[in-house]
LOMAR-151660 format. One record per residue (C-alpha): residue in one letter; x, y, z. Coordinates in steps of 0.25 Angstrom, whole numbers, plus 5000, padded with zeros to 4 digits. Each point is the difference from the previous one (the first is absolute). Layout:
% LOMAR-151660
AXYZ...
This chain:
% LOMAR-151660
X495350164904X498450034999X499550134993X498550034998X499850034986X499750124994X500350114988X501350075002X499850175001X501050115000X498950085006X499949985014X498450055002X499549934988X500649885006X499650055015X498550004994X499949874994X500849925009X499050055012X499549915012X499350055011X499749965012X498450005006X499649975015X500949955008X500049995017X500850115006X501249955005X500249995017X501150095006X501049885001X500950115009X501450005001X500649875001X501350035008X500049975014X500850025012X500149875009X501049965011X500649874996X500749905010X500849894994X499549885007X501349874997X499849865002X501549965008X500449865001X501249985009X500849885002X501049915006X501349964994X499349864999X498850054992X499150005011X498950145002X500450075012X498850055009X500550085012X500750124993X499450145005X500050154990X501650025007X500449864993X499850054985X500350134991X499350064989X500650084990X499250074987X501050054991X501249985008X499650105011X499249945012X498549995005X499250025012X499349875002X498650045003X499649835006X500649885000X499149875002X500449864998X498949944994X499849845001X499649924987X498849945007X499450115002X500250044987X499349864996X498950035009X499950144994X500050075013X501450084997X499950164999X500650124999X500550045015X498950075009X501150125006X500550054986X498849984988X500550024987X499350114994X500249974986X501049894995X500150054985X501149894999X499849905010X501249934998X499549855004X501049914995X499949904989X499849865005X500549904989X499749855003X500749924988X499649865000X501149934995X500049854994X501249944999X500249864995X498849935001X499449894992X498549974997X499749935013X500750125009X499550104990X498749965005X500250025014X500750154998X498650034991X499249955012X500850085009X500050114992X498550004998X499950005016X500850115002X499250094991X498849975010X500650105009X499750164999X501250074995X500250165003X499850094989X501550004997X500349874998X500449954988X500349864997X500749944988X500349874995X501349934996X500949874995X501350005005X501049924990X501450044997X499250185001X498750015006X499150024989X498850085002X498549924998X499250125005X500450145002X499750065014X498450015000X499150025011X499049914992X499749865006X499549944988X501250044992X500949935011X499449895002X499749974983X501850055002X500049875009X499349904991X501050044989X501250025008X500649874997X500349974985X500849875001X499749854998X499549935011X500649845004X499449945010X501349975006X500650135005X498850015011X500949905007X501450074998X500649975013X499449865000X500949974987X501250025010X499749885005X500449924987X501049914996X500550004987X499349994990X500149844995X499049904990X500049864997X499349924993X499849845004X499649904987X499549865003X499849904990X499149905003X499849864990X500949924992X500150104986X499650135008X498550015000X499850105012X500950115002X499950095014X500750135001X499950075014X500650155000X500550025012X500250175004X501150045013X500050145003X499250125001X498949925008X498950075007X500050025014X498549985004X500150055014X500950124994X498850074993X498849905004X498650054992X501050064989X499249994986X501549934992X500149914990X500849875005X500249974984X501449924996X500250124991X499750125013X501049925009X501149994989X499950165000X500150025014X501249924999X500650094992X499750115008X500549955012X501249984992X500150154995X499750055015X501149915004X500950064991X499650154997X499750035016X501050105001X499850074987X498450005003X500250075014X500650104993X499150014989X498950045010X500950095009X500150064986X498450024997X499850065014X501250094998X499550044987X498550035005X500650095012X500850094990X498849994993X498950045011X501150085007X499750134988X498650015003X499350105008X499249975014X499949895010X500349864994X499749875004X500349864993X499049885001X501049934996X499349854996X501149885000X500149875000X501250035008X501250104999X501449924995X501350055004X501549974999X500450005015X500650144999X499650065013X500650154995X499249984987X498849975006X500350125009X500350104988X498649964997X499450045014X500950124997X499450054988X498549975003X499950095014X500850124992X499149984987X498750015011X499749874995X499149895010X499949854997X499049925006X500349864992X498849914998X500549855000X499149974988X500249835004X498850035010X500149925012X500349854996X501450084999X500849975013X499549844998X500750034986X501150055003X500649915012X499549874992X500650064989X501550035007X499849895009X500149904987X501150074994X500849995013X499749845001X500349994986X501450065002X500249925015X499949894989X501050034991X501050025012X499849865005X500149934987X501450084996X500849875003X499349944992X500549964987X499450094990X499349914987X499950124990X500550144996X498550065005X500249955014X501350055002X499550134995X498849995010X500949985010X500750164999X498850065000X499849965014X500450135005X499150064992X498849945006X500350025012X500250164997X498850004991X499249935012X500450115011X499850104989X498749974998X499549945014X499150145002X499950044985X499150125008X501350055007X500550094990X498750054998X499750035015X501550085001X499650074988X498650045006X500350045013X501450064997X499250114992X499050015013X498949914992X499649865004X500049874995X498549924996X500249845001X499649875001X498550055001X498950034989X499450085008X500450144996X499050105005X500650055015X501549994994X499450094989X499450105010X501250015007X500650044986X499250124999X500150045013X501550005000X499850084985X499050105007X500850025013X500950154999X500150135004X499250124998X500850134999X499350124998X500850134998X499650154992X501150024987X500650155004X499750024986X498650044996X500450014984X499249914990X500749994989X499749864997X501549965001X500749865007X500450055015X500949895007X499849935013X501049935008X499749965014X501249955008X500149915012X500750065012X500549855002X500949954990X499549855003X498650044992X499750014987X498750104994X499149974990X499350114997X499450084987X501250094993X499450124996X498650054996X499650094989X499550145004X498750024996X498950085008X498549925002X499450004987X498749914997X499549895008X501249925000X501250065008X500949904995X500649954987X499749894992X500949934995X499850064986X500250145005X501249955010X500749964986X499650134994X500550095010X501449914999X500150044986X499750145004X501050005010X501249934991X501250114998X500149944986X498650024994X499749884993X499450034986X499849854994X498950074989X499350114996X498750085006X499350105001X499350065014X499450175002X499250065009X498950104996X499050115006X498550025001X498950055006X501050125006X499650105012X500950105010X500149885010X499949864992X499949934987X499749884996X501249924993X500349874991X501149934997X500249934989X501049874996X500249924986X500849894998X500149944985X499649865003X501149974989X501150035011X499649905009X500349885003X499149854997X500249895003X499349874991X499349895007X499949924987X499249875009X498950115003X500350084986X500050125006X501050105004X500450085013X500250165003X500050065014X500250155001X499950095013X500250155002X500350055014X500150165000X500150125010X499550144998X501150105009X499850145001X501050125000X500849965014X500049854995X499049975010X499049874994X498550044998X499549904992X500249824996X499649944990X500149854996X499449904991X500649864997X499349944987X500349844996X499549964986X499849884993X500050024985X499449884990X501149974991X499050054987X500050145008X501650025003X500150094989X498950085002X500350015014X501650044999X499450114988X499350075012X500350095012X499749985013X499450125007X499650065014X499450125006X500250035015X499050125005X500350095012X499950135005X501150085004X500250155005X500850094989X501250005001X501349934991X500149825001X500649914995X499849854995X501049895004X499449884992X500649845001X499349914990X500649865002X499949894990X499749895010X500349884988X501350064998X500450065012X500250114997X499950155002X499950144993X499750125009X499850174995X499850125008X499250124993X499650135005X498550064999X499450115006X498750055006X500050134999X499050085009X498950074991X499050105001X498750064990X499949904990X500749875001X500849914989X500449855001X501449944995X500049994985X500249864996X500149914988X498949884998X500649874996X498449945000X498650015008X499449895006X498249995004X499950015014X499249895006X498750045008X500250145005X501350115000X500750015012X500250145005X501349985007X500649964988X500450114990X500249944988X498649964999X498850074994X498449984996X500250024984X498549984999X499049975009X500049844997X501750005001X501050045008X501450004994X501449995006X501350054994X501249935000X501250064998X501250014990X501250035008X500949984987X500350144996X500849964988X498949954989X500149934985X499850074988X498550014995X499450015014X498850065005X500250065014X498850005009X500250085014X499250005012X499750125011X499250085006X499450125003X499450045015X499250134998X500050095013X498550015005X500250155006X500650044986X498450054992X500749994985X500149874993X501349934999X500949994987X501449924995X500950054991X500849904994X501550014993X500849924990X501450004999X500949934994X501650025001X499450125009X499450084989X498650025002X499249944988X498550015004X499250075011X498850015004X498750035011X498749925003X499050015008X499849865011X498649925001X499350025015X500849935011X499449865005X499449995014X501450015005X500450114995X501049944990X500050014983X500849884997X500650014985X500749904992X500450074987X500949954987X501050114999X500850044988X501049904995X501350044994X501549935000X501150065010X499850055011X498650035004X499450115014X498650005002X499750135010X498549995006X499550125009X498850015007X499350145001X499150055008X499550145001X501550065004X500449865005X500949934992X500949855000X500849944993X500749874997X501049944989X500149864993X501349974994X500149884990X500849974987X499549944987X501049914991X500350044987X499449924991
C-alpha cells in the first residue's frame, strides 16, 4: 500500500493548512447530460435449421419455427432466410419491411471453424499448411472465430479461437510436433508389401579367397512408383526395411486402429459438442479408419448433428490419392490371390505357412482400404458438410464452405420485457417439425444501448457470466466504489473506482523469454434504484512482467477510475474482475449514492493511496484531476482499503463547488472522531474557486489508532453540506 509522506497531527486544521494543494486554471467541464437512454430494442437471431442428415434446410416460412424468451413466447417481427453467398458478397441486410430500430444485443450467432489435424506426417502436414494458408485468403464475418487443433488419443488445443490470421496460420506451422519419416506419405502404398525378408549372397572368387562379393538383397516394403509418382521418398535399404514393418503392424493392428480413430473423432465431438455457436470441422486426414461397424459409425453421425457440429474432411493426400489408393489395394488383393493358389503347395518354413493365414486379412484390409476417402466423405456429408478430394485446387470447395457456414435465418422479434438489468434471458426456438434440428443463440444478456458498441466482447460476455452465476465466485480479494462530484438538482458527475493487489493474481513464467505473464479484466455495471443498467464499464489488461521486476510488480496494486455522469438518485456497483491466467473470477456489489444537492456543493470524501503528474493538460471530464500549479496538473488515485497499518499518514481528497448566486465566501469545517468521541474541530476559510468553479483539496488529516470519522461540511452563507469518511487505524 502507497502513502504520501507526511508529519502525523492530532489537529485536523494545522494538518488542513500544511497539507494544502490547490487548484489554478482549468477548462470548464462540458454538460456531458444524463447518460440513461430509452431505446427500443429488437432481438435480431441468426437460426440455422436442419435435416436429420445434417443438411440446412432453406424453404422453412415464420409458421415453421417458435421463439420463446424466458419460457413465454414472442411475436416474430421478420423472418428471412439469408444465403451464405450473399453474405460473402456482403450484400445481406436487415429486412426492408421491419428495420430494427435499435439491436442493443444483436444476437448474431458465433461461427467456430476448428481446423482440425489429425494424423499427419511431414509430407501431409505440408499440404494441410497450404490448405490452411488458402483458406484464410477468404473474408470471414466479424463473428468468425477460428481455432487450431491436433487430434491424438483428445484433441488438443494449438490455438484458442481467434479472429487473427496471423495467429492461425503461425497455429498451422506449429501444429504438428512429431517426427517426420519419409515413409508414412505412402501409408496406403506399404499395403502392398510382402513380408518383410533380407539376404545376403557371398561369392568367393580365387583359389585362397582373394575377392569376396556380398549382395544384400531386400523383399518387401517396395515402392510402388505409379502409386505416388513425383513423391520426394527415400528408396534406401534401411526406408524399405521400415515400411516393411509397417505393413506388418497395419496387418496386424487394423482392427484396433479403426477403433482408435473412431475414438479420437468421438472424443473431439464430446469435446466440440460444449461449446457455444455454430461449429464447423475442417477436418485434414489422410483418411479416416474404421472397424466396419455400421452402428458405430452411425453413433458418430448421431452425436455430431445433436452437438451442431459440421464436418467438411479435407483428404490431405491431395490428388494423386485415388492412383494411391486402387494401386495400393489392387497389390494387396494380387498378393493375397497368390497365396490361395499356392496353398497346395508344400510349405518350406514356419514364415510361409504363417503368411498363408493372414490371407483373409489382405483381402479385408484391401476392401477396407480400397477408398480410404469413404469414411471421410460418410462422415462429411452425414453431418451436412462435404468431402474435398483428389484435388489441390481448394479455393471454390472452400467458398462453398463458407457459404454453407453464412447461410441461416434471420428472426427478428421485440422481448415483452423492457427491464435492463443486465441479467442472462434464455432463448429456445423450437421447430414445428420434429424432423429439424435449430441452431440458434441460447440467451442474451440484457443490457440497454450503451457506448458505440451494442455488443459484448468476449471479455465483457465472460464478465457478465460471472455476474450472472447464482454462486458468486470469489477466487480472491478486491476492492471497487463509486464516488460523487461535481453535484447539481439534476446531474453529477461520478467515478468509479477499482484496486486489485497485483499480489493476488495469478503469473505465469515464460522462463525462454525470462519474463512472466499476468492478464487481469474488470467488467462492471452501474444499476439504479429499480435495477435498471445505466452505465458499463470494461477494461481488459495483459501484462508482461521481466523476471528482475516480479516482485516489484506483485508488491503493487493495480488501479482504475471509470468517469460518468449520473442523475441523483441511489446505485449500485456489480463488479467481475477475472484473472485471465487463472481463470478465475471474483465479483462484489456495493452501494453509493448521489444525492441531489443545492447552495453549496461537496464531493465524496476519499482516502489517497498516491498521486500521479498528469501528462499535457487535465482533463475536465475526469474528476479526480486538478491543475496543482500552473505547469502541473495532478491526478488522485484512490485508497479504497478502509482498514490502514499502524503509523500511517492518511491523505484525503474532495472537493468543494461554491454556489455563484450565494455573495458570502465559502468555508469547511472539519471533525475528528475517533471511537465516536469528537477529538478535534475546527473552521477555515477556502482559496478562490478555479475557472470551473471547483476548490480541489487534498489534506493530511489527523492520525490516531482505532477507529477513525472524518466529517467535512461545506458552508456557504446559510447553505450547508456535508459528508463522512470512515476508516480505521491498527493499533501499533
Amino acid at each position: 500500500m502507497k502513502h504520501l509522506t507526511g508529519s502525523i497531527s492530532l489537529v485536523v486544521l494545522s494538518a488542513f493548512c500544511g497539507g494544502l494543494l490547490l487548484a489554478q486554471e482549468a477548462t470548464p467541464p462540458r454538460d456531458a447530460g444524463v447518460t440513461i437512454r430509452q431505446t427500443v430494442q429488437e432481438i435480431v437471431l441468426d437460426v440455422v435449421v436442419r435435416d436429420a442428415r445434417g443438411r440446412i434446410v432453406k424453404n422453412l416460412k415464420p409458421g415453421d419455427l417458435e421463439v420463446f424468451e424466458d419460457g413465454a413466447p414472442q411475436e416474430i417481427r421478420s423472418f428471412k432466410l439469408v444465403q451464405g453467398h450473399d453474405v460473402v458478397l456482403g450484400k445481406a441486410g436487415a429486412p426492408a419491411a421491419q428495420p430494427v430500430v435499435a439491436a442493443a444485443n444483436p444476437m448474431k450467432a458465433v461461427n467456430l471453424i476448428c481446423i482440425v489435424m489429425a494424423n499427419l506426417d511431414a509430407f501431409t502436414k505440408k499440404y494441410a499448411v497450404d490448405a490452411t494458408r488458402e483458406f484464410l485468403k477468404n473474408q470471414l464475418e466479424p463473428n468468425t472465430w477460428v481455432a487450431v487443433f491436433n487430434l491424438t488419443s483428445i484433441l488438443t488445443p494449438v490455438l484458442p479461437f481467434t479472429t487473427n490470421r496471423n495467429d492461425v496460420m503461425q497455429a498451422a506451422n506449429n501444429a504438428f510436433t512429431g517426427t517426420g519419416v519419409d515413409f508414412a506419405q505412402v501409408a496406403t502404398a506399404v499395403l502392398n508389401a510382402s513380408p518383410n525378408v533380407a539376404s545376403i549372397q557371398v561369392t568367393q572368387s580365387g583359389a585362397h579367397g582373394a575377392t569376396v562379393t556380398a549382395t544384400q538383397t531386400i523383399t518387401g516394403g517396395q515402392l510402388n512408383p505409379t502409386a505416388i509418382a513425383g513423391a520426394d521418398v527415400s528408396n534406401s535399404v534401411s526406408a524399405n526395411r521400415q515400411r516393411g514393418d509397417l505393413a506388418g503392424q497395419r496387418r496386424e493392428f487394423g482392427a484396433i486402429e479403426g477403433m482408435r480413430e473412431i475414438d479420437q473423432v468421438l472424443a473431439m465431438i464430446r469435446q466440440l459438442g460444449t461449446l457455444p455457436g455454430r461449429k464447423s470441422v475442417l477436418f485434414l486426414s489422410p483418411g479416416l479408419a474404421t472397424n466396419g461397424d455400421p452402428d458405430l459409425f452411425k453413433r458418430i453421425l448421431d452425436n455430431s448433428n445433436k452437438a451442431g457440429v459440421t464436418f467438411y474432411a479435407i483428404d490431405v493426400n491431395g490428388l494423386s490419392a485415388d492412383v494411391d489408393q486402387s494401386q495400393a489395394s489392387a497389390a494387396a488383393l494380387k498378393h493375397a490371390t497368390a497365396l490361395s493358389a499356392g496353398q497346395g503347395a508344400r510349405t518350406s518354413s514356419g514364415a510361409q505357412t504363417m503368411e498363408n493365414m493372414r490371407q483373409d486379412d489382405y483381402v479385408a484390409d484391401a476392401v477396407r482400404t480400397t477408398d480410404t476417402q469413404a469414411a471421410l466423405r460418410a462422415l462429411s456429408e452425414g453431418t451436412g458438410g462435404f468431402l474435398i478430394g483428389s484435388t489441390n485446387d481448394l479455393r471454390k470447395p472452400f467458398q462453398r464452405i463458407l457459404e454453407d457456414v453464412d447461410t441461416h435465418y434471420e428472426v427478428i422479434y421485440k422481448p415483452q420485457s423492457d427491464r435492463y438489468d443486465g441479467r442472462l434471458r434464455s432463448i429456445d426456438v423450437k421447430a414445428l417439425r420434429a424432423d429439424l434440428s435449430v441452431e440458434s443463440r441460447k440467451g442474451y444478456y440484457a443490457l440497454p444501448v450503451l457506448g458505440s458498441s451494442a455488443e459484448p466482447t468476449p471479455v465483457e460476455m465472460a464478465g457478465l457470466g460471472a455476474l450472472n452465476q447464482k454462486e458468486p465466485p470469489h477466487a480472491f480479494e478486491f476492492k471497487a466504489g463509486g464516488y460523487q462530484f461535481r453535484p447539481n438538482p439534476t446531474s453529477s458527475q461520478a467515478d468509479l473506482a477499482f484496486e486489485i493487489p497485483a499480489a493476488n493474481l495469478t503469473t505465469t513464467p515464460e522462463p525462454n523469454l525470462k519474463r512472466n505473464r499476468m492478464h487481469v479484466a474488470v467488467v462492471a455495471l452501474v444499476k439504479d434504484a429499480n435495477g435498471q443498467v445505466v452505465d458499463k464499464f470494461s477494461q481488459d489488461s495483459p501484462y508482461e512482467i521481466p523476471d528482475e521486476n516480479l516482485a516489484k510488480a506483485r508488491a503493487t496494486t493495480i488501479s482504475f477510475t471509470h468517469p460518468l455522469t449520473l442523475p441523483p438518485g441511489h446505485y449500485t456497483l456489480e463488479t467481475a474482475v477475472l484473472d485471465e491466467e487463472k481463470n478465475s473470477a471474483s465479483i462484489s456489489k456495493t452501494a453509493f449514492d448521489s444525492p441531489e444537492q443545492k447552495g453549496v456543493g461537496l464531493s465524496s470524501v476519499l482516502l489517497v493511496q498516491h498521486m500521479e503528474p498528469v501528462k499535457g493538460k487535465v482533463e475536465p471530464t475526469d474528476p479526480l484531476q486538478f491543475q496543482a500549479d500552473p505547469n502541473q496538473g495532478q491526478r488522485v488515485i484512490p485508497e479504497l482499503a478502509t482498514n490502514l497499518p499502524s503509523g500511517v499518514t492518511p491523505y484525503v481528497f474532495f472537493v468543494v463547488y461554491p454556489d455563484r448566486a450565494i455573495a458570502e465566501k465559502p468555508k469547511i469545517q472539519v471533525e475528528f472522531l475517533v471511537g465516536g468521541q469528537v477529538l478535534a474541530k475546527q473552521v477555515a476559510d477556502l482559496p478562490a474557486p478555479d475557472n470551473s468553479g471547483a476548490i480541489p483539496m487534498v489534506i493530511n488529516t489527523a492520525a490516531k489508532p482505532g477507529n477513525c470519522e472524518l466529517r467535512i461540511t461545506a458552508m456557504q452563507g446559510t447553505s450547508s453540506t456535508k459528508q463522512a469518511l470512515t476508516y480505521s487505524i491498527a493499533q501499533k
